[in-house]
N, C-alpha and C positions, 0 to 999 in steps of 0.2 A: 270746489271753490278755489280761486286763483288764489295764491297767498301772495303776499308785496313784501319785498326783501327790502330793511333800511339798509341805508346809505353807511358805510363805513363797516367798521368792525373789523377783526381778526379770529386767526383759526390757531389758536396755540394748543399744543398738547394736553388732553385733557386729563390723563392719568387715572381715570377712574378706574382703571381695572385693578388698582390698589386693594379698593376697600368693597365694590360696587357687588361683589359677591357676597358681601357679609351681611348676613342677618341682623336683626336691632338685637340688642342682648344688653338686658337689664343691669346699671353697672350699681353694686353697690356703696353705698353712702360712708363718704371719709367719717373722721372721726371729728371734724369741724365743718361744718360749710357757713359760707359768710356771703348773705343774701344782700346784696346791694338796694338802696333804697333809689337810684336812679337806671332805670334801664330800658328806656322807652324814650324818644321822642315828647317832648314836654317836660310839665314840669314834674319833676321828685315826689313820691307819697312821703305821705307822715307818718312817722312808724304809733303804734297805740299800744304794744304790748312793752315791759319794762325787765330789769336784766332780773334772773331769777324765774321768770315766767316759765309754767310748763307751757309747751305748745306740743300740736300733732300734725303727721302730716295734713297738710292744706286750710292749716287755723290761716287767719289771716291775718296780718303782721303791721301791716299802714292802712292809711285811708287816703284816696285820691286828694290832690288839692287841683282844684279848679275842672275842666271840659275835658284838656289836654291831660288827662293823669289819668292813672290806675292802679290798683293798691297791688302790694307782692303779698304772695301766702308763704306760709314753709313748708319745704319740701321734705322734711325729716319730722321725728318724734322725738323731745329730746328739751334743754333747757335753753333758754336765752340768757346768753351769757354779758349779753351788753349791746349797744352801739361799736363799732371801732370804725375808725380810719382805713380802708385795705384796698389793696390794688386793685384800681378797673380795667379793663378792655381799653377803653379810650387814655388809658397814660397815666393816670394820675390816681392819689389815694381819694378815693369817694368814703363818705359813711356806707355801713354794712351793718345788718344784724347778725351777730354772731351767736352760734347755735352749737351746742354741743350735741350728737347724737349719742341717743339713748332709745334701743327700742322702735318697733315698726309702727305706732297707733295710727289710724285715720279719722279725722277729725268729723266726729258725730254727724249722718247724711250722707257723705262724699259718696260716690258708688252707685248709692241705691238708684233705680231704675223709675225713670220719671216721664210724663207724660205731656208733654211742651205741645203738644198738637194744639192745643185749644188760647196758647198763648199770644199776644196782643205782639204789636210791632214793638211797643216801648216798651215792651215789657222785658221780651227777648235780649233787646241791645242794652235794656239795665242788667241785665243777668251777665251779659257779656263783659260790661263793662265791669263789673265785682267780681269777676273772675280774675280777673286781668290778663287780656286778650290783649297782645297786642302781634302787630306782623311778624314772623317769624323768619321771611326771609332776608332778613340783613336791617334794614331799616328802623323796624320797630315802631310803628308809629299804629299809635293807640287803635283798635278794632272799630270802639264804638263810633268814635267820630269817622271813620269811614262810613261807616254803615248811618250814617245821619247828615248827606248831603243836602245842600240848602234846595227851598223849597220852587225854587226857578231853575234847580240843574238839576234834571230827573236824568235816571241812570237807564238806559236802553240795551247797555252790554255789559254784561259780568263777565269777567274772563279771569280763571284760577290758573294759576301758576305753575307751573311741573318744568318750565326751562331748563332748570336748576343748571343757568352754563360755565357758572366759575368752573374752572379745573380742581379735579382732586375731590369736591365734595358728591356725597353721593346720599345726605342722608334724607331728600325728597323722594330720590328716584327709590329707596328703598320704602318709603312708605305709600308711591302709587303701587309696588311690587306686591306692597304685604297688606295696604290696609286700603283697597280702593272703595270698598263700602263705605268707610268710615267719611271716606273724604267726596263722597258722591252725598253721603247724607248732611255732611256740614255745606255743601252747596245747595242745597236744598233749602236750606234756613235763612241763606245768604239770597236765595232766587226770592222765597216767600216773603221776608224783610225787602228788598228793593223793587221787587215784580217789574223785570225786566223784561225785553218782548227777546233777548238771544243772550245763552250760556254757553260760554266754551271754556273747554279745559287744553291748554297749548302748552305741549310738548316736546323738547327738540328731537329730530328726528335718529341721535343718536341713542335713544331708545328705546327701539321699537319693540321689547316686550311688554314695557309701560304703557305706549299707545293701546298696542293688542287688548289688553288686560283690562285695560279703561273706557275704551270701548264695546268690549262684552257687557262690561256692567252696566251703561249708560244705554246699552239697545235698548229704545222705548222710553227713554224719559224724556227727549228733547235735549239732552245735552247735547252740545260737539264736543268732540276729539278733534282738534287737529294738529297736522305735524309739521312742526317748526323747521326750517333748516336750520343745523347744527351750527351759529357761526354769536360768537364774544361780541356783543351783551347779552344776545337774547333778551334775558330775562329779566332784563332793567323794563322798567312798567313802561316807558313812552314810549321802546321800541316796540316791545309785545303787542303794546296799541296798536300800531300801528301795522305791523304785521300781519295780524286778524285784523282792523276792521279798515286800514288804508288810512285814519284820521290823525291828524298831526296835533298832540297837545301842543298849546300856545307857551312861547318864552317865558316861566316865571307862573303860569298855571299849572290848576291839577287835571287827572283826568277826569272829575266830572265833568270839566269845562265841554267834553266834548262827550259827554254821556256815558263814560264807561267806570266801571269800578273794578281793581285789581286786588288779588286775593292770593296769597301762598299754599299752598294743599295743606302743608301744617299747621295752618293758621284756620283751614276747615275742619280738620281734622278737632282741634282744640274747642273749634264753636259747638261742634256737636258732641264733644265730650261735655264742654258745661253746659248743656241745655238739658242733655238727654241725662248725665249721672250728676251734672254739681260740683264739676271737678275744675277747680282753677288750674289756670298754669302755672305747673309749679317745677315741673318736668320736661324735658324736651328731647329731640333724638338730634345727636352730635356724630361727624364723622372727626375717627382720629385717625391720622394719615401720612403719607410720606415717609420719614425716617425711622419709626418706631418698629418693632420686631412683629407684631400681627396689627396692621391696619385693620378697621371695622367702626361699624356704627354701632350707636350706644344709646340708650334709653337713661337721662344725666339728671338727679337732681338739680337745679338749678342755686348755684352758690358751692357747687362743687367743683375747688382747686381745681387747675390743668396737671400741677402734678400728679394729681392722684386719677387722671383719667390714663395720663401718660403710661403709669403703671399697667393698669388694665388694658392698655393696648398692647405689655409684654416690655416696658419699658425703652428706652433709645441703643440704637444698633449701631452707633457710634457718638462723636462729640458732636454738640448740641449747636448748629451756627445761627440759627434762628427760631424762634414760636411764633405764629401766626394765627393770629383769632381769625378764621375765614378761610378766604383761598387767597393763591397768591397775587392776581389780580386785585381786589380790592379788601386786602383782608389787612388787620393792623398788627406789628411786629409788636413783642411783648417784652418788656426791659425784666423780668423771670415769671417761672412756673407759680411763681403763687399768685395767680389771677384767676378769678371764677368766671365759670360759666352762668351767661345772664339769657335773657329771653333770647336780647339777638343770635346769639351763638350757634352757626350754622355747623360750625369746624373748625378743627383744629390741626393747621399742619409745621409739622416737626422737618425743615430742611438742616441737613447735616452740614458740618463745618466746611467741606470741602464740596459743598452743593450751593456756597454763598460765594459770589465774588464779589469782586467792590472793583465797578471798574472806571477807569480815567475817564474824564468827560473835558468831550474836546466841545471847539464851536460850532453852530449852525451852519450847515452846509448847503442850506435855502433848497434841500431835495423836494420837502412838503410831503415828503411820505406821511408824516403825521394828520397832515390835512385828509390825505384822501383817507385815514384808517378812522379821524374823529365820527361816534355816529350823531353826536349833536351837531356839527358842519361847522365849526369854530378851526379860525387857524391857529394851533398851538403854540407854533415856532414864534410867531408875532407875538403872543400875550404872555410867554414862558419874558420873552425879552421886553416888553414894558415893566411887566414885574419885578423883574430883576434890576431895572433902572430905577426901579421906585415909583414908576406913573403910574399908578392903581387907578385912578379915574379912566384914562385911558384902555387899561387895562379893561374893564370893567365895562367899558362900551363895547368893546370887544368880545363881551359876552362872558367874562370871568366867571362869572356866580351861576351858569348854565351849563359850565362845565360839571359832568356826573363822576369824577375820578376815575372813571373806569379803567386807565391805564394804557387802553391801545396807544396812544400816542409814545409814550417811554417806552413801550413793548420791541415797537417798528426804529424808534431812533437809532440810528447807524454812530451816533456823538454821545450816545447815551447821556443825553441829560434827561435829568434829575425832573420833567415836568410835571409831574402830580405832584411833586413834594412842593414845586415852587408853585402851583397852584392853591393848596390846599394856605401854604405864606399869604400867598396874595387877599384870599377870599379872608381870614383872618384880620387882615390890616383895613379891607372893606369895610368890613362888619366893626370895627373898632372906631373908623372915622364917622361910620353913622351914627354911633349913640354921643358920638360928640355935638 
C-alpha cells in the first residue's frame, strides 16, 4: 500500500532512548491521591460519595452529567477525606476528591472474568461509558460518544493509534511491546461495535519492533499494521487520516465526516479491560523522563501527585527549570509538583534549569518557514500578527481555531516567537466574543 505523507511537519529529536527501554513497573500509591472531578473533554461528573466514605479500589466516585461525561472511580482503598480545591494539569485549582490510602481492597467484581461475547452494541458502549473510558492519548474526549456516530455517518475505517510521536514519551510504544493481545482484543470490540469494512493499527516507523510484534499477532485476523513515517504530528488524528486512508477531514469537522474512527492503543487496551474484567479506568501507564535519575514508565493510579511519581523515577539529578504534563511539543508547564496525574496523562517531563532558556524574541522576518512546517496549511506568521494587533475576527478567518498547537511553527522560528502561546490568546478572546 502506497502511504501519503501530510503536508508540513518537523523531525525533532525524539529522545526516547531515555525511557523506551523501561518496562511498565507498577508505581505505588502516595499517601493522598486527589482524583479530579474534571478530566475529560465535557462536562465534570457529580461526585455521590461523601467525606468519611470507605471506598475500594474502582468503587465509583461521581456520576456522568449529561452524553459528554463520565464518572471517575478510585484508584486506591482507603477514606474519602472530602472534596478540595487542588491543582489541575490545565492551570488552575479544579475540585478533587481527596482520599486517604488505606490498604489494597478491590471493589467487589472488579477482576473477575467475564463473557462480553454475547453482549449487544448498547450494551457494550454503556459498560464503557461507566467505566469511564475516555481517549488516552492527550485529548480525552469521552470513549462512548465516539463509539456512537450519527446515524448518516457510518464509519468504514478504524485506525488505532501506536504514533505515539511527541518526543520523550514512550508509554504506548511500551504497551504495543508488552501487551499487543490486549490491544488487538480491545480492537476487536471496537471492530464489532462499528463493523467497519478496514482496521489498521499505524505505527511510526521508528519503531519497528512494535510493528514486528503487531503484526505477528494480527496474521489472520484482517487487521493491518502499517508503517508510518517517523515525522511530528503523526499522531494527531487528521494527519493519521489521512496518511492511511489519503482523506482530508473537513475545517471545523470530525473524522466521521469522512468515515473513519480514531482510537489510542491505550484506550483499547482499557475497552477490553472493562468488558472482559469490569475494570474502570482508574489507572494508567505514565512515562517519567528527562531530568530525573532513572527515566521509565509506570503503571499510576490516577490522582497520584507528580511529586510522588518524580520520587519513583529516583527523584531530580539537578534544579528543577521546568514540569511538563506531556511532551515538550504540546505538553503544559506546571506552576509545582503537586498536580495529579489524570486520564489524559500521557507523561511527565522534568527539563533541568540549565536545559530551559528564555530567549529574546525578535520581529518577523517574513522567511515563512513556519508556513511551509504548519501541517494544517495556515500561515502562522500572518495570524501570530493580527492577534497581536487585536483583529481576532481577522485572525479567525484566517483559520485561528484550526490551528491544533502542535508547535512546529515556534519549533522552526528563527525570531523565536512566542506563536502557540499567542494562539492559544487569540482562540481564547474568540471563544469569549461568541458567548457575548
Amino acid at each position: 500500500m502506497k502511504l501519503l505523507k501530510f503536508k508540513g511537519g518537523i523531525h525533532p529529536h525524539d529522545h526516547k532512548e531515555l525511557s523506551k527501554s523501561s518496562q511498565i513497573m507498577p508505581v505505588p500509591p502516595p499517601e493522598f491521591v486527589y482524583v479530579p472531578l474534571s478530566q475529560h473533554t465535557g462536562a465534570p461528573s457529580k461526585p455521590i460519595v461523601e467525606k468519611k466514605a470507605q471506598v475500594k479500589k474502582g468503587t465509583r466516585l461521581s456520576e456522568p452529567v449529561g452524553f459528554v461525561s463520565v464518572p471517575v472511580h478510585s484508584p486506591v482503598s482507603g477514606t474519602v477525606m472530602g472534596i478540595v480545591p487542588y491543582y489541575h494539569p490545565l492551570g488552575k485549582k479544579m475540585d478533587a476528591i481527596k482520599i486517604k490510602v488505606e490498604g489494597d481492597e478491590i471493589e467487589e467484581g472488579i477482576g473477575e472474568e467475564r463473557d462480553y461475547s454475547n453482549m449487544k452494541k448498547e450494551e457494550m458502549i454503556e459498560a464503557i461509558k461507566m467505566a469511564g473510558i475516555v481517549g488516552l492519548g492527550g485529548a480525552a474526549f469521552p470513549t462512548h460518544v465516539k463509539l456512537s456516530p450519527p446515524p448518516d455517518k457510518p464509519i468504514d475505517t478504524v485506525i488505532i493509534n501506536g504514533a505515539e510521536c511527541e518526543p520523550y514519551l514512550t508509554s504506548d510504544y511500551r504497551l504495543m511491546i508488552e501487551r499487543p493481545d490486549d490491544i488487538i482484543k480491545g480492537t476487536e470490540i471496537i471492530r464489532r461495535i462499528l463493523n467497519p469494512k478496514r482496521v489498521v493499527i499505524g505505527i511510526e516507523d521508528n519503531k519497528p519492533d512494535a510493528i514486528q510484534i503487531l503484526r505477528e499477532k494480527t496474521d489472520g485476523t484482517g487487521i493491518e499494521v502499517v508503517s508510518l513515517p517517523a515525522r511530528y504530528p503523526q499522531g494527531s488524528e487528521k494527519h493519521l487520516i489521512y496518511a492511511i486512508t489519503g482523506r482530508k477531514v473537513p475545517a471545523g469537522g470530525l473524522p466521521f465526516d469522512v468515515g473513519c474512527y480514531v482510537q489510542n492503543v491505550g484506550t483499547a487496551i482499557a475497552i477490553y479491560e472493562a468488558l472482559r474484567f469490569g475494570k474502570p479506568l482508574y489507572e494508567r501507564v505514565v512515562t517519567i523522563t528527562g531530568g530525573v535519575n532513572k527515566p521509565g514508565n509506570f503503571l499510576v493510579p490516577i490522582g497520584t501527585p507528580a511529586s510522588h511519581l518524580i520520587e519513583q523515577a529516583g527523584g531530580v539529578k539537578g534544579e528543577v527549570g521546568k514540569i511538563i504534563f506531556g511532551g515538550p511539543m504540546m505538553g503544559l508547564a506546571q506552576i509545582t509538583d503537586a498536580v495529579p496525574v489524570i486520564k489524559g496523562t500521557s507523561g511527565i517531563l522534568i527539563q533541568l534549569k540549565n536545559e530551559v532558556h528564555i530567549e529574546d524574541v525578535y520581529p518577523c522576518i517574513r522567511c515563512s518557514s513556519c508556513v511551509d512546517v504548519c501541517p494544517m496549511g495556515l500561515i502562522p506568521n500572518m495570524i501570530g500578527k493580527l492577534v497581536n494587533a487585536g483583529k481576532y475576527e481577522m485572525a479567525e478567518e484566517m483559520g485561528l481555531m484550526f490551528c491544533i498547537e502542535c508547535g512546529c511553527c515556534a519549533y522552526v522560528c528563527p525570531s523565536k516567537r512566542p506563536l502557540v502561546h499567542t494562539f492559544k490568546m487569540g482562540k481564547r478572546e474568540v471563544l469569549k466574543r461568541r458567548k457575548k
